[in-house]
Structures are given as C-alpha cells and as structure tokens.
PDB file of N, CA, C and O in Angstrom:
ATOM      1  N   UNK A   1      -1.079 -41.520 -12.998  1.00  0.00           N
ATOM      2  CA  UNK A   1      -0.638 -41.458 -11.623  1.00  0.00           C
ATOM      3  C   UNK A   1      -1.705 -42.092 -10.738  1.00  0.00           C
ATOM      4  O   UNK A   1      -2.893 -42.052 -11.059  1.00  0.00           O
ATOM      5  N   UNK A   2      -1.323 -42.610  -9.750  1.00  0.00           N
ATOM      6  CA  UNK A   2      -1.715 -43.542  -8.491  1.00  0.00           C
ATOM      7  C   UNK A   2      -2.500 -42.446  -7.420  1.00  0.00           C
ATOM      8  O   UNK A   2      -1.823 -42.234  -6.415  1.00  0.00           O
ATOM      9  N   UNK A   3      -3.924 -41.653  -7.468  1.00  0.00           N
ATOM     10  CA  UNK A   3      -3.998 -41.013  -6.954  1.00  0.00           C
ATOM     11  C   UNK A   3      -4.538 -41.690  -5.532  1.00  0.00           C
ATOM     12  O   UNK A   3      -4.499 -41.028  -4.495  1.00  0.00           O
ATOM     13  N   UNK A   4      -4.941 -42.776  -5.549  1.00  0.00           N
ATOM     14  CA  UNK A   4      -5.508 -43.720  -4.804  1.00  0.00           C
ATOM     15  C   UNK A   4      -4.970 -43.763  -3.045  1.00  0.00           C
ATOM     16  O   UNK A   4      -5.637 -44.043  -2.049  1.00  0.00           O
ATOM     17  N   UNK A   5      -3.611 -43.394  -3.158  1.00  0.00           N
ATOM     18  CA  UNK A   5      -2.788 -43.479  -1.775  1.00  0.00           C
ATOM     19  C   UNK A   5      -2.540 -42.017  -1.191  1.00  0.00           C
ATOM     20  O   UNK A   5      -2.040 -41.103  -1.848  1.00  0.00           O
ATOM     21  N   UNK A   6      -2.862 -41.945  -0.173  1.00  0.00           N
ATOM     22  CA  UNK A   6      -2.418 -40.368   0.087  1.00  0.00           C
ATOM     23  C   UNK A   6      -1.299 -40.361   0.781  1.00  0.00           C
ATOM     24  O   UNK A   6      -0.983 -40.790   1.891  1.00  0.00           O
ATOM     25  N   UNK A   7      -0.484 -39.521  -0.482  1.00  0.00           N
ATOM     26  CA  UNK A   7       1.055 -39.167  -0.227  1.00  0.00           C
ATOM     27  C   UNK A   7       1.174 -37.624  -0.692  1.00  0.00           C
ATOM     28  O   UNK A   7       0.610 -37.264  -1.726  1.00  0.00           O
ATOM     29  N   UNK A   8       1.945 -36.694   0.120  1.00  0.00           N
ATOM     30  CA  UNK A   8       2.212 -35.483  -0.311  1.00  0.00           C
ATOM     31  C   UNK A   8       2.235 -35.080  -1.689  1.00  0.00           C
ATOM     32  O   UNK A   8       1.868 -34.088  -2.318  1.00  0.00           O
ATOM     33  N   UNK A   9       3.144 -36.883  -2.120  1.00  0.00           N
ATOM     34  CA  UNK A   9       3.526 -36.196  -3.959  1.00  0.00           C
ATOM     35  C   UNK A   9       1.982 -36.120  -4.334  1.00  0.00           C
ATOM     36  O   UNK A   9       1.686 -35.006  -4.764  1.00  0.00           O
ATOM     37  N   UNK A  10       0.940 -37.004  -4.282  1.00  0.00           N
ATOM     38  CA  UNK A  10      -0.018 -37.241  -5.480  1.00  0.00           C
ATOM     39  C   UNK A  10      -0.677 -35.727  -4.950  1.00  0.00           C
ATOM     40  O   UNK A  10      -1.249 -35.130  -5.862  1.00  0.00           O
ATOM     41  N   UNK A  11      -0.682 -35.010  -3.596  1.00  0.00           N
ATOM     42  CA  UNK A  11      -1.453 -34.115  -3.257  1.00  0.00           C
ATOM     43  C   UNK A  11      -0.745 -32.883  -4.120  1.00  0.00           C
ATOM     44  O   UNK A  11      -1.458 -32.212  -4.866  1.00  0.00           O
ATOM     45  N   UNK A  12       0.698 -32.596  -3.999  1.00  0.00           N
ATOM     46  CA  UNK A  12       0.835 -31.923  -4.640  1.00  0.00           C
ATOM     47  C   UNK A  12       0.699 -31.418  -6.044  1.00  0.00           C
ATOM     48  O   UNK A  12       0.487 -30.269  -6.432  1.00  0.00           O
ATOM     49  N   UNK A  13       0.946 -33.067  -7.051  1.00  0.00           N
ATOM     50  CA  UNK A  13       0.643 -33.297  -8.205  1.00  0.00           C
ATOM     51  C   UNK A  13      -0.793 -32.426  -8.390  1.00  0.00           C
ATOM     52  O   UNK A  13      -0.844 -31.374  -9.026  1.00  0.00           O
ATOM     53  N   UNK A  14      -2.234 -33.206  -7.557  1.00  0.00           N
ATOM     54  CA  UNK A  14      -3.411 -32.327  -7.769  1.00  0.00           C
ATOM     55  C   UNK A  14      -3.605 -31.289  -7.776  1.00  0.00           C
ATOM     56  O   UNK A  14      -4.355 -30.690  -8.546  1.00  0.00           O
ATOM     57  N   UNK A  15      -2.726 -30.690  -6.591  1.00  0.00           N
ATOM     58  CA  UNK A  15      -2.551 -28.879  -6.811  1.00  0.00           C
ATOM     59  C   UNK A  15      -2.245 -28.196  -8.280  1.00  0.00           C
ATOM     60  O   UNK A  15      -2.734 -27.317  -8.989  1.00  0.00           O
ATOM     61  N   UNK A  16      -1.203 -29.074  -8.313  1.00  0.00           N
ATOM     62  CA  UNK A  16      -0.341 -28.501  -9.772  1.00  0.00           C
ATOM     63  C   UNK A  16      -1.328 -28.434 -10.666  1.00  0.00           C
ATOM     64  O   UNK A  16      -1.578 -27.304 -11.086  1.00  0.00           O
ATOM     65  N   UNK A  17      -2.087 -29.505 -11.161  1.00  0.00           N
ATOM     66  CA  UNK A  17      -3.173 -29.815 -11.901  1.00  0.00           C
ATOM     67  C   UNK A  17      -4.203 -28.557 -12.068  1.00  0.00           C
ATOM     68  O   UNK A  17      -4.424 -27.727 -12.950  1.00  0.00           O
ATOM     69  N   UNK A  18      -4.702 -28.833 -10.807  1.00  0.00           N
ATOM     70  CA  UNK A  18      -6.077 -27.800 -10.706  1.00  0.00           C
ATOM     71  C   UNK A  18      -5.679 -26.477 -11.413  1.00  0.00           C
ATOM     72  O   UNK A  18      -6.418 -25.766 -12.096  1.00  0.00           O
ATOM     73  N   UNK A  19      -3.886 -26.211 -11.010  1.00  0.00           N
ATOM     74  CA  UNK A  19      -4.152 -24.597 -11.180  1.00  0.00           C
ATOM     75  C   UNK A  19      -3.661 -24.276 -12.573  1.00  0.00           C
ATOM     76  O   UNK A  19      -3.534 -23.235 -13.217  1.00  0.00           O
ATOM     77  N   UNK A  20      -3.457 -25.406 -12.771  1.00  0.00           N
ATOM     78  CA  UNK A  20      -2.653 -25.891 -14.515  1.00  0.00           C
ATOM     79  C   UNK A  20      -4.501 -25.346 -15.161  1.00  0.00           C
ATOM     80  O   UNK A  20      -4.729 -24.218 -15.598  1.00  0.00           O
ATOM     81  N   UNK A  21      -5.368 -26.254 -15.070  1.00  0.00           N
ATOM     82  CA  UNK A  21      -6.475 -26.257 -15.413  1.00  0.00           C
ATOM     83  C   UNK A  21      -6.906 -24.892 -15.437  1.00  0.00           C
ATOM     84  O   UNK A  21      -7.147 -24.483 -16.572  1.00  0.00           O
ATOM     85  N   UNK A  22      -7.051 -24.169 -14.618  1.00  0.00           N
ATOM     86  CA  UNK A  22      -7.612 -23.237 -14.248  1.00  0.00           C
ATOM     87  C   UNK A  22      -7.370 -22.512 -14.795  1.00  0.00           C
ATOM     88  O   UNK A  22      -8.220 -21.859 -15.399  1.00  0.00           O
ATOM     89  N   UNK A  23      -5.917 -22.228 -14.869  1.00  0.00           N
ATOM     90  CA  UNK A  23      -4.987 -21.014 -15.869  1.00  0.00           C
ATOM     91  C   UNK A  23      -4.905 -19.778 -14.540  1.00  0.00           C
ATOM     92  O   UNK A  23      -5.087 -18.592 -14.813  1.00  0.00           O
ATOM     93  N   UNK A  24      -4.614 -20.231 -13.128  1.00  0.00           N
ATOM     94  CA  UNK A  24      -4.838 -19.352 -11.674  1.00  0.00           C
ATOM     95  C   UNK A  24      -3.477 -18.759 -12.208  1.00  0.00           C
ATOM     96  O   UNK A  24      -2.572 -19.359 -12.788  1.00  0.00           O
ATOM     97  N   UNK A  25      -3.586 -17.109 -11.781  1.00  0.00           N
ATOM     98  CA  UNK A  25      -2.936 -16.355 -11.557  1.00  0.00           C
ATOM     99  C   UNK A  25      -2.439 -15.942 -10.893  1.00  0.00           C
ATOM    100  O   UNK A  25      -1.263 -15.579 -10.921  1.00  0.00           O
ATOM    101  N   UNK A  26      -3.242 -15.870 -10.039  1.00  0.00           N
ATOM    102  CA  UNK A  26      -2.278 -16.149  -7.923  1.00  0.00           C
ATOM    103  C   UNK A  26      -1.822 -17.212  -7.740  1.00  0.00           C
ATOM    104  O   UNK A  26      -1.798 -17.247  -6.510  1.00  0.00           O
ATOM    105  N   UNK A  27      -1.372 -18.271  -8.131  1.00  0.00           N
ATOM    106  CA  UNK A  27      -0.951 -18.949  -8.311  1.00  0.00           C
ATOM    107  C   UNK A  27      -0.345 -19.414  -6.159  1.00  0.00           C
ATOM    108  O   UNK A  27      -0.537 -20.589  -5.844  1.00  0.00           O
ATOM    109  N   UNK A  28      -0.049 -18.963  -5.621  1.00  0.00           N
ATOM    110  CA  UNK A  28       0.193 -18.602  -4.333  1.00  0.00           C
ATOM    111  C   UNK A  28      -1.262 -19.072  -3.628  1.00  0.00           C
ATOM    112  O   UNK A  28      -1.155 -19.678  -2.562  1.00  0.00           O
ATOM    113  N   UNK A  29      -2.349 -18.880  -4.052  1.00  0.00           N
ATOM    114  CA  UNK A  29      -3.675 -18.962  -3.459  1.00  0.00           C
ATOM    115  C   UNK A  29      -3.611 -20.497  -3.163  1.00  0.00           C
ATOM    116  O   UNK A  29      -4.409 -20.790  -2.272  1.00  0.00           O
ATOM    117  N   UNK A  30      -2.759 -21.780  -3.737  1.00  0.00           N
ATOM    118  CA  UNK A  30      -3.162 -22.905  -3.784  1.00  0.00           C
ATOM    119  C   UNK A  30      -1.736 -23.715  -3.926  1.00  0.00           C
ATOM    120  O   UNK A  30      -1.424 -24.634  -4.683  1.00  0.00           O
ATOM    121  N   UNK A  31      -0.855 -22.899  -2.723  1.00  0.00           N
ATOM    122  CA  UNK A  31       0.405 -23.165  -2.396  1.00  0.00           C
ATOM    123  C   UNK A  31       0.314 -24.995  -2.085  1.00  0.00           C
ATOM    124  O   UNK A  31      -0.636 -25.494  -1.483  1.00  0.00           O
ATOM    125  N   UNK A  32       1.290 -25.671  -2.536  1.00  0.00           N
ATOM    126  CA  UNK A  32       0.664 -27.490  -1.668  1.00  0.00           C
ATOM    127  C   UNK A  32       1.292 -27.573  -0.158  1.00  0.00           C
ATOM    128  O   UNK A  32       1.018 -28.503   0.601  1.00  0.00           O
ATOM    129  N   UNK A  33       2.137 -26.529   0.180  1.00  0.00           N
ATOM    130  CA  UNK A  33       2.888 -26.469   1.171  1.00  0.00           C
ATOM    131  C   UNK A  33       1.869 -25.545   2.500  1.00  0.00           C
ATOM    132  O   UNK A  33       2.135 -25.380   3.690  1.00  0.00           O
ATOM    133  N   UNK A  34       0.533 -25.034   1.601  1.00  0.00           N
ATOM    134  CA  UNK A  34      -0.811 -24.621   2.775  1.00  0.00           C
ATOM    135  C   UNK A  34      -1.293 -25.555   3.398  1.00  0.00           C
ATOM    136  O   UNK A  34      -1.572 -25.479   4.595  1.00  0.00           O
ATOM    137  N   UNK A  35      -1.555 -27.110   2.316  1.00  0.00           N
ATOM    138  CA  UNK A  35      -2.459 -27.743   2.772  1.00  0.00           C
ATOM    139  C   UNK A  35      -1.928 -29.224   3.562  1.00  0.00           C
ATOM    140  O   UNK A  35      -0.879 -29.649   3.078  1.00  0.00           O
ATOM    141  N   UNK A  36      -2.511 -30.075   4.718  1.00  0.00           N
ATOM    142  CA  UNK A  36      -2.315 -30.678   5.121  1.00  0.00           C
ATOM    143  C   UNK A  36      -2.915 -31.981   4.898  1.00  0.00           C
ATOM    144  O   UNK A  36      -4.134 -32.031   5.069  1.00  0.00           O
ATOM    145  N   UNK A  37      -2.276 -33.125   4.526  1.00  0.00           N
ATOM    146  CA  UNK A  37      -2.361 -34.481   4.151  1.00  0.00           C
ATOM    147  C   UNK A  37      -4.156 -34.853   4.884  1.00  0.00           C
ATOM    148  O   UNK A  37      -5.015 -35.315   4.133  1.00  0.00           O
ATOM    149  N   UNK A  38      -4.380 -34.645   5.958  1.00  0.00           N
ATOM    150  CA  UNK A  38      -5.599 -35.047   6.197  1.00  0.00           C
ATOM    151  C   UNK A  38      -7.099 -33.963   5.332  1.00  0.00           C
ATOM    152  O   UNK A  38      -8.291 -33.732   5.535  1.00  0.00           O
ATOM    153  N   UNK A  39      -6.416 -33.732   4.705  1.00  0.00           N
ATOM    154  CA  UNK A  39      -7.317 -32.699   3.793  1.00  0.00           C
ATOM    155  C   UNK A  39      -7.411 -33.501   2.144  1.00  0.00           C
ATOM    156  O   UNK A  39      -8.006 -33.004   1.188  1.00  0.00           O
ATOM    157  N   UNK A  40      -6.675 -34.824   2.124  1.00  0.00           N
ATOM    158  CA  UNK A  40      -6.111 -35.311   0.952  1.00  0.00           C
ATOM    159  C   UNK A  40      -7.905 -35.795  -0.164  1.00  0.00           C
ATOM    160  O   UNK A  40      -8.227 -35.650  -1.343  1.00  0.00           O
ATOM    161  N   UNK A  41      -8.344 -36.165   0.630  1.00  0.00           N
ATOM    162  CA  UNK A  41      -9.581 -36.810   0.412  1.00  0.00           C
ATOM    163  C   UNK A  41     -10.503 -35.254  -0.701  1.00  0.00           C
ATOM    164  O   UNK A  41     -10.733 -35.384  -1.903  1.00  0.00           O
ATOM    165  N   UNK A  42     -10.737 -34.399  -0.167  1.00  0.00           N
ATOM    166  CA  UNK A  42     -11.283 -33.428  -0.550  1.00  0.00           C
ATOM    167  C   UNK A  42     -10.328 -32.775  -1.599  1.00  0.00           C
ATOM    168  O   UNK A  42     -10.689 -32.131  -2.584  1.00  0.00           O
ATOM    169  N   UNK A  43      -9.138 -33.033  -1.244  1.00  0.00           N
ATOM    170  CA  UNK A  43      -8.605 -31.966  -2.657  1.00  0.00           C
ATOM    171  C   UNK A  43      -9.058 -32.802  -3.680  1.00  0.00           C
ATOM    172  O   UNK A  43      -9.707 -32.350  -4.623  1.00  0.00           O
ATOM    173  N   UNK A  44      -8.789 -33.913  -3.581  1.00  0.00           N
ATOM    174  CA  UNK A  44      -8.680 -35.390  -4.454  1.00  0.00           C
ATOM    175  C   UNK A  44     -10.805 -35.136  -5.110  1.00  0.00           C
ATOM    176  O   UNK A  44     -11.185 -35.127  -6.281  1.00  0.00           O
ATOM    177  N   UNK A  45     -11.383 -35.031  -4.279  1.00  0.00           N
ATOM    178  CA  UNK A  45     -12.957 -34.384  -4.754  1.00  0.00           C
ATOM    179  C   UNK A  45     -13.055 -33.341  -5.721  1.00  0.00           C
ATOM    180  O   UNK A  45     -13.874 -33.208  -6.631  1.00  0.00           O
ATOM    181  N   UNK A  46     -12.018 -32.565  -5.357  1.00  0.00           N
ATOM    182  CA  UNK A  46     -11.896 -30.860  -6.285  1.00  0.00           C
ATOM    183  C   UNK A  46     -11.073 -31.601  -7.422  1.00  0.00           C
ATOM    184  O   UNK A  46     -11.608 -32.033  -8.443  1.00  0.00           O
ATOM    185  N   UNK A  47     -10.392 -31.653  -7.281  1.00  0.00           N
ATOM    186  CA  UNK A  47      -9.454 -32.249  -8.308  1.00  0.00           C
ATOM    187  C   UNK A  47     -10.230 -33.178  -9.534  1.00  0.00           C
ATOM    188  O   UNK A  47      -9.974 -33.096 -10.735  1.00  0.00           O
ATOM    189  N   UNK A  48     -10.994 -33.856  -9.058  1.00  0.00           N
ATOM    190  CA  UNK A  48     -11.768 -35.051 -10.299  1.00  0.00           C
ATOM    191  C   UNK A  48     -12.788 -34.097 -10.651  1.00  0.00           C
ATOM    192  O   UNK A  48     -12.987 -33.989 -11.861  1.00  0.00           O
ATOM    193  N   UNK A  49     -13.490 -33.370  -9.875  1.00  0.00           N
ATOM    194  CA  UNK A  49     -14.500 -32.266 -10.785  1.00  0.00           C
ATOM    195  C   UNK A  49     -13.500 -31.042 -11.386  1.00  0.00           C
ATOM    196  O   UNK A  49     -14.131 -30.793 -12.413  1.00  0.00           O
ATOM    197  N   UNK A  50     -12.859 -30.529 -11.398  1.00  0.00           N
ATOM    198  CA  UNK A  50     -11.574 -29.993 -12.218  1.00  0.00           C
ATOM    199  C   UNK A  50     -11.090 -30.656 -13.679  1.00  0.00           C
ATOM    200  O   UNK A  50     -10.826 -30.015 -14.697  1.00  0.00           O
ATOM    201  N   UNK A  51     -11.038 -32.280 -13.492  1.00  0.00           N
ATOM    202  CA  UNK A  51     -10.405 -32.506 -14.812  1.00  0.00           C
ATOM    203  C   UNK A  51     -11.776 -33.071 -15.259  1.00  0.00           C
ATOM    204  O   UNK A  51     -11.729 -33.533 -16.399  1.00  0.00           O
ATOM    205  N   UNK A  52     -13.240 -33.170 -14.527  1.00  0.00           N
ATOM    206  CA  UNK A  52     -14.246 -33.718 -16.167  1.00  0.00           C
ATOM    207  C   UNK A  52     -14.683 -32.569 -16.525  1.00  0.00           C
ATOM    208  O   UNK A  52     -15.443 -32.638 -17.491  1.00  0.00           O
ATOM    209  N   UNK A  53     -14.442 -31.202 -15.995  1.00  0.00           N
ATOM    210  CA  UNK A  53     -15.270 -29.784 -17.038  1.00  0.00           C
ATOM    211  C   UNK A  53     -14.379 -29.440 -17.863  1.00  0.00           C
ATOM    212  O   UNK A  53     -13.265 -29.174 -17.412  1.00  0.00           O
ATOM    213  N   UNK A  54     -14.631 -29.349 -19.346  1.00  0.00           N
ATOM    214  CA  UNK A  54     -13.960 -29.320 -20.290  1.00  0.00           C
ATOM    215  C   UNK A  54     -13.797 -27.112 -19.681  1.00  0.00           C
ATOM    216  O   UNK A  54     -12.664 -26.646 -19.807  1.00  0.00           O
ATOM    217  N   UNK A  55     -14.642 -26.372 -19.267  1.00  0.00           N
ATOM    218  CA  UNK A  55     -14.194 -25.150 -18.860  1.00  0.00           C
ATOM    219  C   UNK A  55     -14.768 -24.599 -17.746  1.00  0.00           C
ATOM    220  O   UNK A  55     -15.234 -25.522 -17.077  1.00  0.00           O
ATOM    221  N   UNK A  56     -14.959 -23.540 -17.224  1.00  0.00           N
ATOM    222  CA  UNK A  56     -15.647 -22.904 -16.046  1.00  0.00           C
ATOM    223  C   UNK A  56     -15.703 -21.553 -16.480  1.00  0.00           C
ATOM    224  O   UNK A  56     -14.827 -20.827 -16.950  1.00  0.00           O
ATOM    225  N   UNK A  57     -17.130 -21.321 -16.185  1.00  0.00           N
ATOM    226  CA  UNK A  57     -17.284 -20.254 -15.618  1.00  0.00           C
ATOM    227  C   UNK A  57     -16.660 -19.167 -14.484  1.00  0.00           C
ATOM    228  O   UNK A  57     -16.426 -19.675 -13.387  1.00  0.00           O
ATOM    229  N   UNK A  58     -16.325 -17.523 -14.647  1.00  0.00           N
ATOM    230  CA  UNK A  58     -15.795 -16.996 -13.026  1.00  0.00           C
ATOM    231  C   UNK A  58     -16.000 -17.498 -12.040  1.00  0.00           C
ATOM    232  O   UNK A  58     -15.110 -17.833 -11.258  1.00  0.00           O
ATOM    233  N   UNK A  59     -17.770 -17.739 -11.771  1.00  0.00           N
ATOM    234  CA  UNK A  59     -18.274 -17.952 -10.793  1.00  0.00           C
ATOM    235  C   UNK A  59     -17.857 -19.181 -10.390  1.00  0.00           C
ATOM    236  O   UNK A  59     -17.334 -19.261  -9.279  1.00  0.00           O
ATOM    237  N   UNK A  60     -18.020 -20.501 -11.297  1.00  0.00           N
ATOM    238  CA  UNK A  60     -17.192 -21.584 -10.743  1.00  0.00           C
ATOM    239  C   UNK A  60     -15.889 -21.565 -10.510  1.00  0.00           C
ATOM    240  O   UNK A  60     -15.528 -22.443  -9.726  1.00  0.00           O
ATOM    241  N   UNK A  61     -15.030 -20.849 -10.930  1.00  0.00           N
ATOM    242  CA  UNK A  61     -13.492 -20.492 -10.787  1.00  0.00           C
ATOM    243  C   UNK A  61     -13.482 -20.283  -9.487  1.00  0.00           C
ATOM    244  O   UNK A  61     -12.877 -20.931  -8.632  1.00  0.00           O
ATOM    245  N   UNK A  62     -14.398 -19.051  -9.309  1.00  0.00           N
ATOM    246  CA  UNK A  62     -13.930 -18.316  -8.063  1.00  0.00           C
ATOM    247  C   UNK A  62     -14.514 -18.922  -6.693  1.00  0.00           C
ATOM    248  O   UNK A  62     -14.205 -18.425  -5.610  1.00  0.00           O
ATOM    249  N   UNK A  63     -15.545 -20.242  -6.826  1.00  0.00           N
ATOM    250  CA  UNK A  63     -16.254 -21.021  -6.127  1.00  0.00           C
ATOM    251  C   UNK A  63     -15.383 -22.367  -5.631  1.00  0.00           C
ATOM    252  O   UNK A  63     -15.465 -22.835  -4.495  1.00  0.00           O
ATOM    253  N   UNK A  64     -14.463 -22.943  -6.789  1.00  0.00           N
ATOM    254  CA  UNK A  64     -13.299 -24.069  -6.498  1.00  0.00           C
ATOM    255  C   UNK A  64     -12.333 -22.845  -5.901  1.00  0.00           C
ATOM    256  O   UNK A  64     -12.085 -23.074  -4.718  1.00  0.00           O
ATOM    257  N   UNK A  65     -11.858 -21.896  -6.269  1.00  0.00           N
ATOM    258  CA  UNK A  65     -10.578 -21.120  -5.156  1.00  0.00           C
ATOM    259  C   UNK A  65     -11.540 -21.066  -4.018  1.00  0.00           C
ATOM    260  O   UNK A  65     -11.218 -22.026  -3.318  1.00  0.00           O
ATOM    261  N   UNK A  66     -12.288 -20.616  -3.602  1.00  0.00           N
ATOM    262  CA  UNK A  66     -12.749 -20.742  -2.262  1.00  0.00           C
ATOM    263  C   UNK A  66     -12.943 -21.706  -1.453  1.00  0.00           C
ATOM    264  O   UNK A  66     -13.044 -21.422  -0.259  1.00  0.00           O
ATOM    265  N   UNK A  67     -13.025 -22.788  -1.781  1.00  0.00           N
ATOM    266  CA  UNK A  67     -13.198 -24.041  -1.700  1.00  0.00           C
ATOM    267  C   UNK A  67     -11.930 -24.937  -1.529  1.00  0.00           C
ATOM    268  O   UNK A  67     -11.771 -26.026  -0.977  1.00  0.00           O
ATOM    269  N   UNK A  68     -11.171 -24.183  -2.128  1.00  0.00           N
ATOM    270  CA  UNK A  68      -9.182 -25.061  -1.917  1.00  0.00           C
ATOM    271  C   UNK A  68      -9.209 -24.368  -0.431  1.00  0.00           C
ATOM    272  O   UNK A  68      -9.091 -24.969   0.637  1.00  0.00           O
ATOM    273  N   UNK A  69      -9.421 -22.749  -0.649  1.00  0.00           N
ATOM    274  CA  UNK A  69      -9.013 -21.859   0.642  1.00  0.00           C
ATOM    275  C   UNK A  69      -9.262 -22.111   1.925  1.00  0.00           C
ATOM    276  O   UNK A  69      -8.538 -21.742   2.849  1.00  0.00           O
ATOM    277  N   UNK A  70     -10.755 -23.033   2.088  1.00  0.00           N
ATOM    278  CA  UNK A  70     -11.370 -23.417   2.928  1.00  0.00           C
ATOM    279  C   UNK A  70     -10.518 -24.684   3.768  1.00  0.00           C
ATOM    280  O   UNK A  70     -10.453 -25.027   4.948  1.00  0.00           O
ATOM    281  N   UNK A  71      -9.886 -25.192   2.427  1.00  0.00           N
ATOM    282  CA  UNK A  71      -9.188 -26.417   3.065  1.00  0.00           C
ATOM    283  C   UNK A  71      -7.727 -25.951   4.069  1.00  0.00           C
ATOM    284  O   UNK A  71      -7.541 -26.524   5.142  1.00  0.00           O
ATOM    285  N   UNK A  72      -6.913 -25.033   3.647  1.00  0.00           N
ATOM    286  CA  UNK A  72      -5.864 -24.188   3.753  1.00  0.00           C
ATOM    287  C   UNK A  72      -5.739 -25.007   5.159  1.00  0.00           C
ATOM    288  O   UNK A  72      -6.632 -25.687   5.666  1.00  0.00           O
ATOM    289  N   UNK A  73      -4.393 -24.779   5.686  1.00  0.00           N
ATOM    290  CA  UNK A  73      -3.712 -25.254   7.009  1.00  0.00           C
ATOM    291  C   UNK A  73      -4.623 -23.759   8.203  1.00  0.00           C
ATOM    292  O   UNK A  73      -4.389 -23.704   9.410  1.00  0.00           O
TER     293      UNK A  73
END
C-alpha cells in the first residue's frame, strides 16, 4: 500500500495495522473515526516504528496507546 499520500483510507489502514500488531484489546482506544487527517504524518511515524519491532514490551505498548491518544480529535 501507497502510504505516501494522505488519504483517510491509508490512515485508517495504519490504525488497523498498529492494533493488528499490538494484539489491543480496547480496541475502541484507536477508533480511525477519533483521528483527524492533519494528524496523518504522526500516525504514519507510529505506524513504521510498530511494523520494524518484531515485539514490545507493556511499557512500550502502553507508551504507543498514549501516544495514538495524544493524537485523538
């Protein structure tokens, strides 16, 4: 995928991703319908450090959810 252009789909796609990755259980915490297109740049930041850690730690878990949250509408 073309993450290169910021369009709702690729933002949402990254959401999906991250929480795919994550294995998130609140799943709600990282709704794509929270976040707003001028936020695209930074999810797109979370998102590429998301897919090169092969795992995470809580603390990093619970450090990227805070960090989506921050972005939130």
């Amino acid at each position: 995928m073309e993450l290169k252009t910021k369009s709702t789909e690729n933002m949402v796609y990254m959401l999906d991703e991250i929480k795919a990755k994550l294995r998130m259980v609140n799943e709600s915490a990282v709704n794509s319908s929270a976040f707003n297109i001028d936020k695209y740049d930074d999810i797109k930041d979370i998102y590429e450090f998301v897919m090169k850690k092969p795992t995470f730690s809580p603390n990093e878990m619970q450090a990227i959810v805070e960090e989506l949250g921050s972005l939130r509408k």
